[in-house]
C-alpha positions, 0 to 999 in steps of 0.5 A: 447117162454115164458110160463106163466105157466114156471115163477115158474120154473124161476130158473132153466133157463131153455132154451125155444129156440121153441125147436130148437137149444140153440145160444151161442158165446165164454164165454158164460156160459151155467149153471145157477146160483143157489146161495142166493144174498147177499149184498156187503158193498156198498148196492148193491147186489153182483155177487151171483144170487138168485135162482129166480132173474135175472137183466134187462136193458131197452135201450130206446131212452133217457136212459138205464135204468136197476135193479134186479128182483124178478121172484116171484114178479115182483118187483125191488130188490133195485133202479133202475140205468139209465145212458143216452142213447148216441148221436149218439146211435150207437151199441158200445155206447149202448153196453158201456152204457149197460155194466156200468149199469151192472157193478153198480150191481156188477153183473156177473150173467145172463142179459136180454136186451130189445132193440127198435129192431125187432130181429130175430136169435140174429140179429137187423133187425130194429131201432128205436130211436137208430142209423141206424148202428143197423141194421144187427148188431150180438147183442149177439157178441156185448154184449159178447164183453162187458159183458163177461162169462155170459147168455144173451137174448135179444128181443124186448122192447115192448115184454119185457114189454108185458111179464112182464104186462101179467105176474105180471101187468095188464094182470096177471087175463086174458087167452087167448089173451092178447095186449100190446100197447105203445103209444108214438113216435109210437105205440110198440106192444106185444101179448101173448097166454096163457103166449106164447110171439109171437115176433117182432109184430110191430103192429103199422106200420099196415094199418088202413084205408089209413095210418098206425096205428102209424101215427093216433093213437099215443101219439105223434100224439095227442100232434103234432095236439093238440087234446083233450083226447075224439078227440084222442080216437076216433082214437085210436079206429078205431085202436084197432077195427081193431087189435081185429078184427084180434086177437080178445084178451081178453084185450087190455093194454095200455102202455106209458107215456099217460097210467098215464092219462088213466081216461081221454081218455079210458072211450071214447073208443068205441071198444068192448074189454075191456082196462086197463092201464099198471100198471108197468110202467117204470119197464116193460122193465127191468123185462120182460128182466130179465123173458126172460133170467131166461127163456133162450128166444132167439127170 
């Protein structure tokens, strides 16, 4: 689990496994690194890692896309690199295309992953918007395969980004019970507890009322029967009563493309919990999976 309290003691890459003990595979390093990142003559930052810095990927449906963070800020060190998301998605390819995103960094410190996956003892047990052969898959085997000698974690998309909201976006003034909700194709979720992540929630395959949450609340829904911004927050609504009167957090955060048009849908709400919108934006992935390394998560 991640503590929000523990973002200032990224550096030490100190291992939060729920106690129990730390998953390695072969070549993977234990230690972590400690040294000031510097420039090579290309521009990019060379292997050496920065006491508090750590590279995530994002691998999303139509690219993987990835960067070097600064855990102080939250903030992109430099551009991001996205190569295309392969057809078929497979393991392999994924794994390839995680690896060249990797390597633009001249990078050989550790990496975090955020996959469209549930995950659970370092195993794919979903997939979503990626190839079916995921299922089941090793994926700290498959990556060690491709990345080498170096600490990994890897977790949930809709985690990483909740993780990074909660952190350094939208959710960063709030206790308690924070939401995170991606709208698009379907609707990702993540709720943390004072900065604790609680992993794999997939909220939007929820009943609500006679069908699941995704099914009538989701960004795609709403572009699929062409309802206005006031029509859809009528069902999303009904969504979130639903989740609040199960969790009751403190904010819900409203992620995905349609979170950029928030003005035109959230003030329709009717829920009691207050919404935001997500304001990381395409850099959610990609720092929550470099905060789950730093903090040596293992879902």
């Amino acid at each position: 689990m991640f503590f929000r309290d523990s973002a200032q003691n990224l550096p030490a890459l100190t291992s939060l496994n729920n106690g129990g003990p730390r998953r390695t595979f072969p070549h993977q390093s234990s230690e972590g690194a400690t040294s000031v990142s510097t420039e090579s003559a290309g521009g990019h930052p060379t292997s050496s890692l920065g006491p508090n810095q750590a590279v995530g990927v994002d691998v999303g449906g139509s690219g993987i896309k990835g960067g070097l963070v600064d855990l102080d800020t939250g903030q992109l060190i430099g551009e991001r690199f996205k190569v295309l998301t392969p057809q078929p998605a497979t393991p392999q390819a994924v794994a390839a295309g995680i690896r060249e995103v990797v390597e633009h960094f001249e990078w050989s410190g550790p990496v975090g992953v955020a996959l469209p996956v549930v995950v659970t003892a370092g195993i794919a047990r979903t997939a979503a918007n990626i190839d079916k052969t995921w299922i089941g898959t090793d994926i700290y085997e498959l990556l060690g395969a491709e990345l080498g000698d170096r600490q990994l974690s890897v977790l949930n998309d809709a985690d990483a980004a909740g993780m990074a909201e909660d952190r350094y976006g939208a959710g960063k003034d709030y206790k308690g019970v924070v939401m995170l909700l991606t709208f698009g194709t379907g609707i990702g979720s993540a709720i943390l507890f004072n900065g604790v992540l609680i992993p794999n929630t997939e909220l939007g395959h929820m009943q609500v009322g006679e069908m699941e949450a995704e099914h009538q609340a989701s960004s795609k829904v709403r572009d699929d029967n062409g309802l206005s911004f006031p029509k859809w927050a009528e069902d999303v609504s009904r969504v979130l009563i639903a989740y609040e009167a199960l969790f009751w957090p403190e904010v819900f955060i409203a992620g995905g493309g349609v979170s950029r048009k928030a003005h035109k849908w959230i003030p329709h709400l009717t829920n009691r919990t207050p919404v935001v919108p997500a304001t990381l934006q395409n850099s959610a992935g990609i720092v929550g999976a470099a905060m789950a390394v730093a903090a040596g998560l293992r879902p």
